[in-house]
Structures are given as structure tokens and as C-alpha cells.
ZAMARGU-4260 file (C-alpha; in steps of 0.2 Angstrom, whole numbers, plus 5000, padded with zeros to 4 digits):
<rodrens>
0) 5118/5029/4996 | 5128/5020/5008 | 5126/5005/5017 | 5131/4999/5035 | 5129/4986/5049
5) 5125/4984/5065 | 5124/4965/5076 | 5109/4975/5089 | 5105/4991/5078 | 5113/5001/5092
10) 5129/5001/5087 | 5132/5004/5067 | 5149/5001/5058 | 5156/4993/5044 | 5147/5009/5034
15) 5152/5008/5014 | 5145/5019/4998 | 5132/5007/4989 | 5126/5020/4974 | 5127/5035/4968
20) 5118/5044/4955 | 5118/5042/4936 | 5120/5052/4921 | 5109/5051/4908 | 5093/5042/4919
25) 5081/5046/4930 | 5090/5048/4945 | 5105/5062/4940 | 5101/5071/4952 | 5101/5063/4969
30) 5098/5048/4977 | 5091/5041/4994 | 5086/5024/5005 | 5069/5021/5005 | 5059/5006/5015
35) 5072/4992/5023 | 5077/4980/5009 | 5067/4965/5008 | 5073/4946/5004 | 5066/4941/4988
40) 5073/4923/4976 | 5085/4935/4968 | 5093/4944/4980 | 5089/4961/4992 | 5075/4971/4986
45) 5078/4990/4990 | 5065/5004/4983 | 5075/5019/4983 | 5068/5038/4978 | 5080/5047/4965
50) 5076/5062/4957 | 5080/5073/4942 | 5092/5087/4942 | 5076/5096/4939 | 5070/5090/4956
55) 5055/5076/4949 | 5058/5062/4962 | 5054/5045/4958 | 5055/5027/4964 | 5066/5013/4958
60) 5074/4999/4965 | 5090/4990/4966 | 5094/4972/4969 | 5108/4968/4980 | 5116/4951/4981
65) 5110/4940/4994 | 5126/4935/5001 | 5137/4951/4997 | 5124/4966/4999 | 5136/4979/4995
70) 5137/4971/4979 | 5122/4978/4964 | 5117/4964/4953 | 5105/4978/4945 | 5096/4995/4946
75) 5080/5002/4938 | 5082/5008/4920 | 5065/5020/4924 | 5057/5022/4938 | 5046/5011/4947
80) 5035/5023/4950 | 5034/5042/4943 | 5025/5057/4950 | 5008/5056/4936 | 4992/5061/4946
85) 4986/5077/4952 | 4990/5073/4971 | 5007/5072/4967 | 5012/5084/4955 | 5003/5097/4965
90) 5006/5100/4985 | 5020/5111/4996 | 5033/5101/4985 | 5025/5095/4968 | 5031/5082/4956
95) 5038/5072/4973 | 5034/5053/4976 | 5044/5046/4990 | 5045/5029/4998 | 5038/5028/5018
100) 5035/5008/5019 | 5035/4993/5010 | 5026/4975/5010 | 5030/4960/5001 | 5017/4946/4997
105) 5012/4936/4983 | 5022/4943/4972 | 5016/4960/4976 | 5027/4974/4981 | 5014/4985/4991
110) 5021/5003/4995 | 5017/5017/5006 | 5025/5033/4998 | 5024/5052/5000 | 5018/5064/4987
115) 5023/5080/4984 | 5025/5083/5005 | 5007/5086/5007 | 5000/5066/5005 | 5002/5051/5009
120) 4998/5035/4995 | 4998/5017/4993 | 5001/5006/4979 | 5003/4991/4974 | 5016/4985/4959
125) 5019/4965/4951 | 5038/4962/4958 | 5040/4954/4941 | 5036/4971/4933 | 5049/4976/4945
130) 5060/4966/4938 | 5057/4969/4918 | 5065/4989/4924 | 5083/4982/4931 | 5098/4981/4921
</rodrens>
């Protein structure tokens, strides 16, 4: 994943690698941005989808520093949410879940994601469950 920066978001520059995958979790096999990071007490919030070399895509998330966002103050250790339930293990591309948008309030993180390219689905996670799976 790579990150870049933009003063009207016309004009992009600055562009720098953030993350790539990691051997031996659950995202070895590829990476990529979700939602637009959001500002939480910690840091930048991002909730990424990374799959399997055996092309199981999940979501995680990483936390960026709030001053230096190139900078990763920690990553999911699993995912944040994992293909489970019938909708997405089964469709045109199964075991598939995917981030489209994400809210914060209250200490909820509320996501929209895909699943397996046939569905769309909501759900709702604690961010302090959230933060239990970085390291």
C-alpha cells in the first residue's frame, strides 16, 4: 500500500510505500486501502483488506501516527473481520470480504464491506476490540 498527498485532491504527489504484506499472518498474500483513514485518540485509523496466498480476503486495520502518517505504530495480528457466513463464503468470488465505507461514532467502528463480489454488508465492531488485534 502506499500513501500520497494532495493540498486540493486534484493534484497528488509526495506518493511513498506505507505496507506490504507479511509472512506467516493473515495477509501474505496481498494487500490493499480500504475506506479513508479516520482520526481516532491514537492515531490514523485505516481498515485495509488483505488476503491469503490462498485468496481468503479479510479486513484489518493499521494505525498510523497522527503527525507522521507514513509512520505504523501497529497492524492487525488477525483480521478484524474474516469471511464466516454463507453470503460470503459463497457468491461470483467466495470467501471475499472487502471494505466500501467506514463510520466512526461512539466508539464504534461501523463498516460497509463487500462479500464474496456478489453482496454488500454492514457491521458494526468496538474500536477497543480493534485495538486488542494491533501489534
Amino acid at each position: 500500500m502506499w500513501i500520497s498527498e494532495s493540498g486540493d485532491l486534484i493534484c497528488w504527489g509526495g506518493h511513498m510505500r506505507l505496507m506490504g504484506t507479511r509472512k506467516k499472518y493473515w495477509d501474505d498474500g496481498r494487500i490493499g486501502c480500504g475506506a479513508v483513514p479516520f482520526r481516532i485518540r491514537e492515531g490514523w485509523l485505516e481498515i485495509y483488506h488483505g488476503s491469503s496466498k490462498a485468496n481468503r480476503y479479510c479486513l484489518g486495520a493499521v494505525l498510523l501516527d497522527t503527525e507522521k502518517p507514513w509512520e505504523i505504530i501497529a497492524r492487525s495480528k488477525e483480521p478484524v473481520i474474516k469471511p464466516e457466513m454463507n453470503y460470503e463464503l459463497n457468491g461470483f468470488f467466495g470467501g471475499v470480504v472487502f471494505t466500501c465505507g467506514v463510520l466512526y461514532e461512539e466508539g464504534k467502528v461501523k463498516i460497509y464491506y463487500g462479500a464474496a463480489d456478489t453482496s454488500i454488508a454492514y457491521a458494526e465492531v468496538k474500536l477497543s476490540d480493534i485495538l486488542c488485534q494491533l501489534k
